[in-house]
ZAMISE-536827 format. One record per residue: x, y, z of N, C-alpha, C in turn; residue in three letters. Coordinates in steps of 0.02 Angstrom, whole numbers, plus 50000, padded with zeros to 5 digits. Atoms other than C-alpha are relative to their C-alpha. Layout:
residues N
XYZXYZXYZALA ...
END
This chain:
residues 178
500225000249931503135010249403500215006450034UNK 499734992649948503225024249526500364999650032UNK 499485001349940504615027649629499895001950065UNK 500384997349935504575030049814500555008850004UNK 499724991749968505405048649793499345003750000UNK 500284996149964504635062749867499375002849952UNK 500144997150070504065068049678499504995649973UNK 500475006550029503225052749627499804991750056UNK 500115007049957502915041349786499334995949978UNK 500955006450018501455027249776500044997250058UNK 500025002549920501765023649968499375000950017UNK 500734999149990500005019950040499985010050057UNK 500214992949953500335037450171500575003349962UNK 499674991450033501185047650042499855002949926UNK 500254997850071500575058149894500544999649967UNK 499624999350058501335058549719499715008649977UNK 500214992850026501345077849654500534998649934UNK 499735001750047502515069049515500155009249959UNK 499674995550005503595084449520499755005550012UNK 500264995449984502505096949563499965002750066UNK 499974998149930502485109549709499384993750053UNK 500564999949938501445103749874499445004050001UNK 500514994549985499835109849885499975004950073UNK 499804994649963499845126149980499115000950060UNK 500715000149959498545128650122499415004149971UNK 500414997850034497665140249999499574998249962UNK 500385005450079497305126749858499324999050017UNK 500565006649989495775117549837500214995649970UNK 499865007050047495945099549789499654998950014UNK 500745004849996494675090649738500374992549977UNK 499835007550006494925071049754499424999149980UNK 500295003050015494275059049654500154993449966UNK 499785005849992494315041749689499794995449905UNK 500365002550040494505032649536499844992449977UNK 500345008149995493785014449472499965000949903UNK 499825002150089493575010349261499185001149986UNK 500814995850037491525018449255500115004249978UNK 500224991250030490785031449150499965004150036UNK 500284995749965490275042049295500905000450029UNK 499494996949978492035042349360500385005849954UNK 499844991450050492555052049196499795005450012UNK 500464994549980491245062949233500465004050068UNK 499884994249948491845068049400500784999349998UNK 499434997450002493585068749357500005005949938UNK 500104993350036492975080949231499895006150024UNK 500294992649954492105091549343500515001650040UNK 499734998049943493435090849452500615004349960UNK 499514998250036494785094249329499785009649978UNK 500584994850002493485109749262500145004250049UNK 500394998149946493175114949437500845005050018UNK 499294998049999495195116549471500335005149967UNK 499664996550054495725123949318499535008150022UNK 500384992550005494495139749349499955002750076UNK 500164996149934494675141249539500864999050018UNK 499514999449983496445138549535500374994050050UNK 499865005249926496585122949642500234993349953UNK 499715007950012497245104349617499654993650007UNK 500425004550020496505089549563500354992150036UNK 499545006350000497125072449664499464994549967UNK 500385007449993496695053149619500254995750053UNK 500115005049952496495039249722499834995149982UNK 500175007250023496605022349678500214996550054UNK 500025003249956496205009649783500074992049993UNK 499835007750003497064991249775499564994750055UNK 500265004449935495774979049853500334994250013UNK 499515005449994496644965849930499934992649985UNK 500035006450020496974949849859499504995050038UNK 500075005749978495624935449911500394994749981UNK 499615006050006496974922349898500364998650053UNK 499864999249926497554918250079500604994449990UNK 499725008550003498054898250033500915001749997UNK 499274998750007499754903349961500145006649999UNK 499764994049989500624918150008500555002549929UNK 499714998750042501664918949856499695003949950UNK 500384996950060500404919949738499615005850044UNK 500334994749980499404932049842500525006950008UNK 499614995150026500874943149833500115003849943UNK 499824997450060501244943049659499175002149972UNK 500574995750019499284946649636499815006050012UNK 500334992749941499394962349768500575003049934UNK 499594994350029500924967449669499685001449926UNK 500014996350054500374965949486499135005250022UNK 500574995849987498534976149547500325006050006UNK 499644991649986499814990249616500105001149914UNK 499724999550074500664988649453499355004649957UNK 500684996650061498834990749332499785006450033UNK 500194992949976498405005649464500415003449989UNK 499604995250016499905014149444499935001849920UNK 500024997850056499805014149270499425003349983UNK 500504996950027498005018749259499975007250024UNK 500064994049967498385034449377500625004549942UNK 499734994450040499875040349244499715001149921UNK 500504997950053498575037649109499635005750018UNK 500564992049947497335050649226500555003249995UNK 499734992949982498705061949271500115005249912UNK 499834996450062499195064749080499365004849986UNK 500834994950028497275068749043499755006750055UNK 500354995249955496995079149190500595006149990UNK 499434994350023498755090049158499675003649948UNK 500104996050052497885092948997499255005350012UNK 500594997049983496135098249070499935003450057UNK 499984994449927496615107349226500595003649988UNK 499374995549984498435114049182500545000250055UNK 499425001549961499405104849324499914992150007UNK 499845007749993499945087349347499794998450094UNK 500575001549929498585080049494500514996550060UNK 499475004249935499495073149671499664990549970UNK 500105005750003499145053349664500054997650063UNK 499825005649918498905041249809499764994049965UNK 499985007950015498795022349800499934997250071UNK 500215002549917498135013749935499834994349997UNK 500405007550009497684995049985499484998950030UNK 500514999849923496244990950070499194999549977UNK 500664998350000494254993150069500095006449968UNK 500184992450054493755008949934499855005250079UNK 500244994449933492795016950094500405001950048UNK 499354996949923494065014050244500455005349980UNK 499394997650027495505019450134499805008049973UNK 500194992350004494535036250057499785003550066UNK 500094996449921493885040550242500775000050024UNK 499314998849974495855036550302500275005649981UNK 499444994350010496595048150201499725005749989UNK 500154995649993495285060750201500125005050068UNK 499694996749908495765061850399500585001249988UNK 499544998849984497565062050357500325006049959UNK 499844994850043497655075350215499625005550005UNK 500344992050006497065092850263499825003049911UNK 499824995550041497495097550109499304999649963UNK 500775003150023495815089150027499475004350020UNK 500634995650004494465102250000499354997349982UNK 500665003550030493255092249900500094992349981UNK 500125008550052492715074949855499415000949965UNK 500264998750066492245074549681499734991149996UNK 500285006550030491135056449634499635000749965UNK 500434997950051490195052449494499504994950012UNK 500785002549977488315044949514500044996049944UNK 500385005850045487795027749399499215004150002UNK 500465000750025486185033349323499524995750006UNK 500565004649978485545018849305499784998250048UNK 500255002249945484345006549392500254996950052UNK 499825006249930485544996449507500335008650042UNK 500044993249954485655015149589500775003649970UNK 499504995050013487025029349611500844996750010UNK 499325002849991488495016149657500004999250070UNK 499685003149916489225007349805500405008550045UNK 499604995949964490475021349854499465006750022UNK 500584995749985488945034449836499694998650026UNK 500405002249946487795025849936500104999350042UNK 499925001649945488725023450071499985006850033UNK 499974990849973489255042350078499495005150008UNK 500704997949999487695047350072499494996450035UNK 500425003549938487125036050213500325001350032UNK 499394998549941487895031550348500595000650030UNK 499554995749985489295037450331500125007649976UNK 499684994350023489245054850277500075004150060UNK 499614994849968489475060950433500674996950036UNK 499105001949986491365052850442500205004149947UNK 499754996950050491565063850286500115009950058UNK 499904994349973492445080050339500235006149953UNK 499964994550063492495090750169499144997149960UNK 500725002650024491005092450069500134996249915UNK 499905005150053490645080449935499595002549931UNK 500194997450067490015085749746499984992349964UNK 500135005550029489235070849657499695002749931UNK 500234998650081489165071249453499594995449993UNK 500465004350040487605064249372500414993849948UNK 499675000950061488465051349246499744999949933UNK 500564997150048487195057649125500175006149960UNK 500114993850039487875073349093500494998749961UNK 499705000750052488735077048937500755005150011UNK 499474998249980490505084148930499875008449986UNK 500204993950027489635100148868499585004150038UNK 500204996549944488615102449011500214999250052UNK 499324998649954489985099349134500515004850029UNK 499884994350022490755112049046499765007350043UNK 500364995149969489485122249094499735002650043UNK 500094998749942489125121849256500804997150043UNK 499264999849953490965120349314500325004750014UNK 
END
């Protein structure tokens, strides 16, 4: 589990740079919220890619939706906690792979809440956030919930510009236009 130091927090208003400097007002970071699709690989590729060759920092963002279980407060606890739990772990699975494909270990946030509120929240509260990196579903049930919205009505609550990966492309033409 993550600790709440300065190095590795998982506090919903504080990044993890899990030992790494602060990003510097120069960086770019590209966030990218992640979820267990193909298309999110994708744009943590591009983003990882994108970093490594412009010199900038790669965060994730996982987002704990909150327990529907209201009845008992016990169990709706121990459901909020083990969800933190499986996110935390899936973000030091990402950070390992992205250390290896960008060359620095990515900031982390953890957040509870709605995917949308919580990526618009902390896009207002982190300057540091240059880009949001998402990756597009292909298929027919369209480009995804989180993409559709950002690309309706709400993209103008978005205050960095957003870069959406096909989840079509191959890691070879990713490559190649990154």
């Amino acid at each position: 589990m993550l600790s709440d130091t300065p190095e590795s927090s998982s506090q919903s208003d504080a990044p993890s740079t899990a030992g790494a400097d602060a990003p510097s007002a120069d960086d770019r970071v590209f966030l990218v919220v992640v979820d267990d699709t193909e298309e999110m690989k994708k744009a943590l590729r591009f983003a990882c890619r994108r970093a490594l060759k412009t010199g900038g920092r790669v965060a994730l963002l996982y987002v704990v939706e909150p327990a529907d279980f209201q009845h008992w407060q016990a169990v709706g606890d121990l459901m909020r906690e083990e969800a933190r739990n499986e996110g935390e772990q899936v973000l030091q699975r990402l950070a390992a792979q992205v250390n290896e494909l960008a060359g620095a270990i990515p900031i982390l946030y953890v957040r509870e809440g709605n995917v949308r509120d919580e990526l618009l929240k902390l896009l207002e509260e982190e300057p540091s956030i240059s880009i949001l990196v998402l990756g597009a579903n292909t298929g027919a049930r369209g480009p995804g919930p989180l993409v559709s919205a950002l690309t309706g009505k709400l993209v103008g609550k978005l205050r960095v510009p957003m870069t959406i990966v096909p989840g079509n492309l191959s890691d070879e033409d990713i490559d190649a236009i990154s």
